[in-house]
C-alpha positions as CSV (number, residue, x, y, z in Angstrom):
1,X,-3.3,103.2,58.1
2,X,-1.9,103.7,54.5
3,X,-2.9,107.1,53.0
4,X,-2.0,105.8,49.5
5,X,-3.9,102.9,49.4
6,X,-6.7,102.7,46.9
7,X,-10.2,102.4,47.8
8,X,-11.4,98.3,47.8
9,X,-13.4,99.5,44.1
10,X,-10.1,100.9,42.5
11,X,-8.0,98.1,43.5
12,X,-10.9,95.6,42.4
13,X,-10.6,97.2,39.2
14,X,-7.2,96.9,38.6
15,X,-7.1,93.5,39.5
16,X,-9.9,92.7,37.0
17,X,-8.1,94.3,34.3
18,X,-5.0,92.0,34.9
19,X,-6.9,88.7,35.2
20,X,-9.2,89.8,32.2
21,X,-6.9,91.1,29.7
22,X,-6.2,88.6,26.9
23,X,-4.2,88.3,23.7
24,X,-6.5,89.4,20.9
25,X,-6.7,87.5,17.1
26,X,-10.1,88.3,16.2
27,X,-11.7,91.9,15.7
28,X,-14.4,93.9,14.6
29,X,-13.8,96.6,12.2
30,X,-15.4,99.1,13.9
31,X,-13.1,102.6,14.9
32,X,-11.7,103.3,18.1
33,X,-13.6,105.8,20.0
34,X,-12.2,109.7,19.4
35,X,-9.0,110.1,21.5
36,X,-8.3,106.3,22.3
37,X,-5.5,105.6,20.9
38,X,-3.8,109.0,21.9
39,X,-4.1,107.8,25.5
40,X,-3.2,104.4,25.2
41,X,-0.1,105.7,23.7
42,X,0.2,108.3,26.2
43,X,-0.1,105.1,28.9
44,X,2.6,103.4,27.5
45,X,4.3,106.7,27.6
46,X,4.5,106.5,31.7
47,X,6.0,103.3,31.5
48,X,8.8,102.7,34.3
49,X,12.1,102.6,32.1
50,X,15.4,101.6,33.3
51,X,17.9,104.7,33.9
52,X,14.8,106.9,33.0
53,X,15.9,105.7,29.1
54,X,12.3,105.3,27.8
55,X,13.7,103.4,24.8
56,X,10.4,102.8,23.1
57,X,9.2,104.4,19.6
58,X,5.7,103.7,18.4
59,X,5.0,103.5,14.5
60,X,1.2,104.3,13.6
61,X,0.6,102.1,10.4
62,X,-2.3,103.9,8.7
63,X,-1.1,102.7,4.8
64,X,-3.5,99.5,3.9
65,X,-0.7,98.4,1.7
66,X,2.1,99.0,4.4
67,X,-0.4,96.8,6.6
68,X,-0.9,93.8,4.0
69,X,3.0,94.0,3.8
70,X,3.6,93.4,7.8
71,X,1.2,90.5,7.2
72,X,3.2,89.0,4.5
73,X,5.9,88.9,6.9
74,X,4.0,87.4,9.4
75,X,2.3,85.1,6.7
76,X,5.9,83.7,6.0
77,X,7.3,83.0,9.9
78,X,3.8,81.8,10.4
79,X,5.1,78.6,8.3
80,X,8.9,78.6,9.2
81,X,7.3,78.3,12.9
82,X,5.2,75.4,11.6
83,X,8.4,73.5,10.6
84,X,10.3,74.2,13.5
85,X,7.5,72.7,15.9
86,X,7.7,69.5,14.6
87,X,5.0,67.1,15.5
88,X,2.8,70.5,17.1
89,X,3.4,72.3,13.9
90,X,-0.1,71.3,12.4
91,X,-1.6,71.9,15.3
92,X,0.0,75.6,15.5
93,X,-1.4,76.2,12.0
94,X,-4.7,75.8,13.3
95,X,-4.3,78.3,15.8
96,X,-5.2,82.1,14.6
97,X,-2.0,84.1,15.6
98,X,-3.0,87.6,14.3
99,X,-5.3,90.1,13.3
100,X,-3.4,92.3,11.1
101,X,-5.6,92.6,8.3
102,X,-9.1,92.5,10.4
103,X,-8.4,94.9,13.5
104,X,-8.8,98.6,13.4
105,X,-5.4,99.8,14.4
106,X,-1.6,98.3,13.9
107,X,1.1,99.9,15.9
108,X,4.6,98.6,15.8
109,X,6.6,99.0,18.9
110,X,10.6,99.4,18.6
111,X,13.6,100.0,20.4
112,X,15.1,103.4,19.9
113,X,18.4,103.3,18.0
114,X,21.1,104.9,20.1
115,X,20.5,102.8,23.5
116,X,23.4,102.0,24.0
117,X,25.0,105.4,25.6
118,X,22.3,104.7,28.4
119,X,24.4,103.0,30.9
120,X,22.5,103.6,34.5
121,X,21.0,100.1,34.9
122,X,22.2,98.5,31.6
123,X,25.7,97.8,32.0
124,X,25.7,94.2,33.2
125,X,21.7,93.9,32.2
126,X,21.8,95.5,28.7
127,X,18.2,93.3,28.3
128,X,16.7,96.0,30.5
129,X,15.7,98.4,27.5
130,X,13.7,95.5,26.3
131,X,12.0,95.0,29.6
132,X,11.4,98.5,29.6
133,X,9.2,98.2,26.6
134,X,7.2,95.3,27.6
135,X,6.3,97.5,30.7
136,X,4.9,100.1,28.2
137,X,3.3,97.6,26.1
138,X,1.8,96.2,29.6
139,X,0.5,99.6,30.5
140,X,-1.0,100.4,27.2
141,X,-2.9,96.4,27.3
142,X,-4.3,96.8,30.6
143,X,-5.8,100.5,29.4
144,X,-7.3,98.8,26.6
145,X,-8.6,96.0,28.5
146,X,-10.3,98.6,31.0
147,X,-11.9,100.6,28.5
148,X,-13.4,97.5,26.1
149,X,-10.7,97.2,23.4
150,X,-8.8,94.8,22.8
151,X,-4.8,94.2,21.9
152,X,-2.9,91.0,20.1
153,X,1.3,91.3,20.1
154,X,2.5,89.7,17.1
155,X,5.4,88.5,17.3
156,X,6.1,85.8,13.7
157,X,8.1,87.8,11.7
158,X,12.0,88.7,10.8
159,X,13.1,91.9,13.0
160,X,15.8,93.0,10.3
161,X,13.2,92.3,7.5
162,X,10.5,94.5,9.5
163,X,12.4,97.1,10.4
164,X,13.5,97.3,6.9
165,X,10.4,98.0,5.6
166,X,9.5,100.5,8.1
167,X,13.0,102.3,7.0
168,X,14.2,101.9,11.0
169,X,18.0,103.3,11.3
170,X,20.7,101.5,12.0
171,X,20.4,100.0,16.0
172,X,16.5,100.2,16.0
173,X,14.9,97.3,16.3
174,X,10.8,96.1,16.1
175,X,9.6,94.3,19.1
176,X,6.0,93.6,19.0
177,X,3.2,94.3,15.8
178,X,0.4,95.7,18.0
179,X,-3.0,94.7,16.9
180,X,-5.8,97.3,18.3
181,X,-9.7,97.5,17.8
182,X,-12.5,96.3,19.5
183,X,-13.3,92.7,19.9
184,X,-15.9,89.7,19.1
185,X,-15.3,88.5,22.8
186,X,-13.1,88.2,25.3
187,X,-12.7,84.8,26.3
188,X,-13.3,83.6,30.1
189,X,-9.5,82.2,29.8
190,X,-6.4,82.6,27.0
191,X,-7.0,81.5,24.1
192,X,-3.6,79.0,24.0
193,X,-5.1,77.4,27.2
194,X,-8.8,77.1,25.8
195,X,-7.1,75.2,22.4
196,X,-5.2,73.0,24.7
197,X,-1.4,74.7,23.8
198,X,-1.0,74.8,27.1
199,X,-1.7,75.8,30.6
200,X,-0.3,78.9,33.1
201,X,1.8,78.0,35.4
202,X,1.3,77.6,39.5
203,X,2.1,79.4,42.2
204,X,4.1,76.9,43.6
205,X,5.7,76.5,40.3
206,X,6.7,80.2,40.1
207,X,7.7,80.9,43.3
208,X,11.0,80.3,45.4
209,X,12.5,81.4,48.6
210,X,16.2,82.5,49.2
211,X,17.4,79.4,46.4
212,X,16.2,78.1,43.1
């Protein structure tokens, strides 16, 4: 007997929004329900954070020009990406990375500035206030996924060069452009696997006992 178990329907649930949530490129322009983005924030908010840091800042980008900016940036590691993939590059500049200019919402997460007095958990690992924020990024993705909407993490651009534009102090740094909004579909697998970039891995090719 386990008196914090879920019921079987919760758990089902929560399952279904981790096999189902996908990476997002293409939107519908429609607005976000009243209130939706406030609690996806607030879900990436509860994040588990190493030493209790909660190194994460979220940046609401709600100028069109700021937008079309962050794309520009994107626009130009899109093709410096290209290069550096060789014989795959055409083949990757097939592949629709984004949806900056078509979803509803951006939000750009960052690392605080300043992380560096948090020791508790960091001091061999200092990697672990970056892990932190892909937990919140997590939480707010499987939210989404739960209620409808869906989320794309950009990743093609310059960090110093972003957090430039967004005027970031010194020591912050940008680690995903979220795109947000609702969706044309979600697709029955990823989208990289569907387009033949690749395929997830096994069981048997993740997991190890007691030596690599």
């Amino acid at each position: 007997m386990n008196d914090y178990r879920y019921s079987d329907a919760d758990i089902a649930a929560v399952r279904r929004a981790i096999e189902e949530r996908r990476d997002v490129r293409h939107f519908r322009p429609d607005p976000l329900p009243a209130g939706l983005l406030e609690r996806l924030i607030a879900a990436a908010n509860l994040a588990p954070s190493v030493g209790y840091m909660q190194p994460w800042r979220f940046l609401h980008i709600q100028n069109r020009e700021l937008r079309q900016r962050i794309h520009a940036l994107v626009d130009v590691e899109r093709a410096i990406t290209a290069q550096a993939l060789g014989e795959r590059g055409a083949d990757f500049l097939k592949l629709k990375v984004e949806g900056i200019l078509d979803c509803t919402e951006v939000l750009v997460v960052a690392l605080r500035d300043g992380r560096e007095r948090h020791v508790f958990g960091r001091r061999t690992m200092p990697d672990m206030d970056l892990a932190s924020v892909a937990c919140a990024i997590q939480n707010m993705w499987l939210l989404a996924r739960a209620e409808g909407i869906g989320i794309g993490w950009v990743s093609l651009y310059d960090p110093q060069e972003l957090a430039a534009l967004l005027g970031m102090p010194e020591g912050a740094r940008p680690v995903a452009v979220l795109c947000i909004g609702h969706v044309r579909e979600f697709l029955p697998r990823p989208m990289l696997e569907i387009e033949g970039w690749g395929q997830r891995r096994t069981m048997e090719d993740v997991l190890a006992v007691d030596r690599w």
